[in-house]
C-alpha positions in Angstrom: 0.0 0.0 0.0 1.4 3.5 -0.9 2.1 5.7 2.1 -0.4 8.1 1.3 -3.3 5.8 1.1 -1.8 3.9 4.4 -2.1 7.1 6.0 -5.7 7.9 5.4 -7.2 4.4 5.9 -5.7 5.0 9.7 -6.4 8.8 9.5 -8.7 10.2 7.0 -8.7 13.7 8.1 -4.8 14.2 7.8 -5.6 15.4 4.1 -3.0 17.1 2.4 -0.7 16.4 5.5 -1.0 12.6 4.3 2.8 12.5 3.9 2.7 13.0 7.9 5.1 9.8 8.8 6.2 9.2 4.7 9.3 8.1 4.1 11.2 9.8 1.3 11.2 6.7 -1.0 7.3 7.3 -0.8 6.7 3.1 -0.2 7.2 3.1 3.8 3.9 2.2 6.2 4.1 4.7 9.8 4.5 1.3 10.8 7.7 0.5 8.9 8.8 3.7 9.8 8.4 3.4 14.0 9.7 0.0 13.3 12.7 1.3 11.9 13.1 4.0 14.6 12.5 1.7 17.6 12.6 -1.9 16.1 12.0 -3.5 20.0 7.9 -1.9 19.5 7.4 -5.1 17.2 6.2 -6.8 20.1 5.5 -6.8 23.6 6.7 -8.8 26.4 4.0 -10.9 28.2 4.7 -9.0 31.5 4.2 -5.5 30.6 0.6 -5.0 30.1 0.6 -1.1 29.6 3.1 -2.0 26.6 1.9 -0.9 22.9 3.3 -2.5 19.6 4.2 0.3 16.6 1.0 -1.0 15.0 -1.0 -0.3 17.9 0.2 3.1 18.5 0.9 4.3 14.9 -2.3 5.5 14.0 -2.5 7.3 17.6 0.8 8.8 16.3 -0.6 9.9 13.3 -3.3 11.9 14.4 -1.6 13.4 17.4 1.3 15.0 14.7 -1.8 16.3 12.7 -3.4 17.6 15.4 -0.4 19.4 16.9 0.9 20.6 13.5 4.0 18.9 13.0 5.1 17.9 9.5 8.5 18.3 8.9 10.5 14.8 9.0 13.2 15.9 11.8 10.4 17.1 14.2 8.3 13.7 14.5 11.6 12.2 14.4 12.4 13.7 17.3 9.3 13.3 19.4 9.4 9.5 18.4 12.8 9.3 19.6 11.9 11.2 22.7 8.8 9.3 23.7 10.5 5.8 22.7 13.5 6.6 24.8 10.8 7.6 27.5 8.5 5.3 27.4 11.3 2.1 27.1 9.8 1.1 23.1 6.2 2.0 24.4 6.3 -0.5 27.0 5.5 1.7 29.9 2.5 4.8 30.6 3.6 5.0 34.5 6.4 5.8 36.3 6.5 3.2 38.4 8.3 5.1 41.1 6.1 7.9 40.5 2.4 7.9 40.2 2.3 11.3 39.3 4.4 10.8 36.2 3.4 9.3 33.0 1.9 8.8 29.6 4.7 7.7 27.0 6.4 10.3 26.6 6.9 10.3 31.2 5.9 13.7 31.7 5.9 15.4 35.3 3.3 16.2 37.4 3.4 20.1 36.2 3.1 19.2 32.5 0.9 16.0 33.1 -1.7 18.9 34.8 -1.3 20.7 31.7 -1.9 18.4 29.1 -4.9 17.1 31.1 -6.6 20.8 31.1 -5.7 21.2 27.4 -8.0 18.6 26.2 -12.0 19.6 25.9 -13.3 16.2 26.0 -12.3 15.0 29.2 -12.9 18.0 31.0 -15.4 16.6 33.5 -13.0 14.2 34.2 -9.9 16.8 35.0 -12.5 19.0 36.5 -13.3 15.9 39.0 -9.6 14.6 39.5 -8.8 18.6 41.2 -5.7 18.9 40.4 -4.1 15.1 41.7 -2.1 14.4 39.4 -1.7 10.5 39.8 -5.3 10.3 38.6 -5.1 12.7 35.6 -2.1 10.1 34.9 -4.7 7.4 34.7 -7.0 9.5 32.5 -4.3 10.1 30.3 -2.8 7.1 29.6 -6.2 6.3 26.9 -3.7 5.6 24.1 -5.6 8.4 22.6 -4.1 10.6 24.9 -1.0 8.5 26.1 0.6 9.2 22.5 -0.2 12.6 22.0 1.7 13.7 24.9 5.1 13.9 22.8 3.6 15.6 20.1 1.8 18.2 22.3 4.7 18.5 24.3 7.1 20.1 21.3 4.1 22.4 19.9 3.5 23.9 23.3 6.7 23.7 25.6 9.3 24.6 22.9 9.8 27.7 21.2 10.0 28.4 17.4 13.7 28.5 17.5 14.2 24.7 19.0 11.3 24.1 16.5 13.1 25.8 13.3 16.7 24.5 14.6 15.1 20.7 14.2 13.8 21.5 10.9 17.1 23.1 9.2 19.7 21.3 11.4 18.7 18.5 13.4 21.2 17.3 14.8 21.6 20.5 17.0 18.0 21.0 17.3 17.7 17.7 18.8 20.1 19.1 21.4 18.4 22.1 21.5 15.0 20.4 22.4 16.4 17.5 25.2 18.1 21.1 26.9 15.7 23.6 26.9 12.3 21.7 26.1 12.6 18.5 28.0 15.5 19.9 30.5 18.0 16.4 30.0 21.2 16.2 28.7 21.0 14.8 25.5 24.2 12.7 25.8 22.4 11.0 28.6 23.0 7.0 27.4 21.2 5.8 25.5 19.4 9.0 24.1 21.9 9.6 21.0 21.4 6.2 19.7 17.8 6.3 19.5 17.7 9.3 18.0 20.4 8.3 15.4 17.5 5.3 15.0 15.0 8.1 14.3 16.9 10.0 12.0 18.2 6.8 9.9 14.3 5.7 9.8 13.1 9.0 8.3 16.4 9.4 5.8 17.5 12.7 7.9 20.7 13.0 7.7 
């Protein structure tokens, strides 16, 4: 199946931003592609039930990039690295040393509050949770909302410089992003490689 039409079967309202996960040979699934990026999301291990496949999230994914406006290859590169590196291959929607942190892409409490209040349809539920973070955590971690936490993250918490130095040189904007978006260092182990995973998935180079 050609990207484009892989695309809209999962996501019919991407549009003209069907090329949204394409790779640049134009034959690529969003599948293939967070395969290639994190190949360990092929399956999941029998104990970690909160774990999702690259099938299962992809089309989550998908809409989430559409929804927070991000089409350039290096940015959703660079959130999949992020919440993959986060989220150990999507196994994982809780800190399990901290209730209060979650959804894949691990947020803390002040961002988890955040995301929670930035979503209309699950306002009654926020509204009720007042303000306990450990509970908006469990509201969140819908894989409707679990995946859309990276993407939301980049369009809201970084400015258009970090966005701009992703798009025209990555390499440094990913650096830019782990510093002053996400506040790690992005030599951390283990972070490089995945994004070099990313990068090599999307033909960034």
């Amino acid at each position: 199946m050609h990207i484009s039409h892989a695309l809209l079967a999962l996501a019919p309202a991407l549009g003209a931003a069907a090329p949204l996960l394409a790779a640049r040979d134009g034959q690529k699934s969003a599948v293939d592609l967070i395969l290639a990026a994190l190949p360990a999301t092929a399956s999941c291990p029998a104990d970690a039930p909160e774990c999702r496949t690259a099938a299962q999230a992809a089309p989550f994914l998908i809409e989430a990039m559409q929804r927070y406006e991000l089409y350039t290859y290096p940015e959703i590169a660079a959130v999949i690295a992020l919440v993959g590196f986060e989220s150990v291959n999507f196994r994982y929607k809780h800190n399990i040393n901290n209730p209060t942190q979650g959804t894949s892409n691990q947020m803390t409490q002040r961002f988890i509050v955040e995301y929670a209040q930035s979503i209309p349809e699950i306002a009654p539920q926020v509204t009720a949770a007042a303000g306990d973070a450990a509970k908006l955590v469990d509201i969140l971690i819908d894989d409707k909302y679990n995946f859309g936490s990276g993407p939301w993250f980049l369009h809201t918490k970084c400015n258009a410089d970090v966005r701009s130095a992703l798009q025209t040189t990555p390499d440094q904007g990913w650096a830019r992003y782990m510093r002053e978006c996400v506040g790690v260092d992005p030599n951390q182990s283990g972070r490089q490689e995945v994004w070099a995973s990313a990068k090599k998935a999307f033909g960034i180079a």
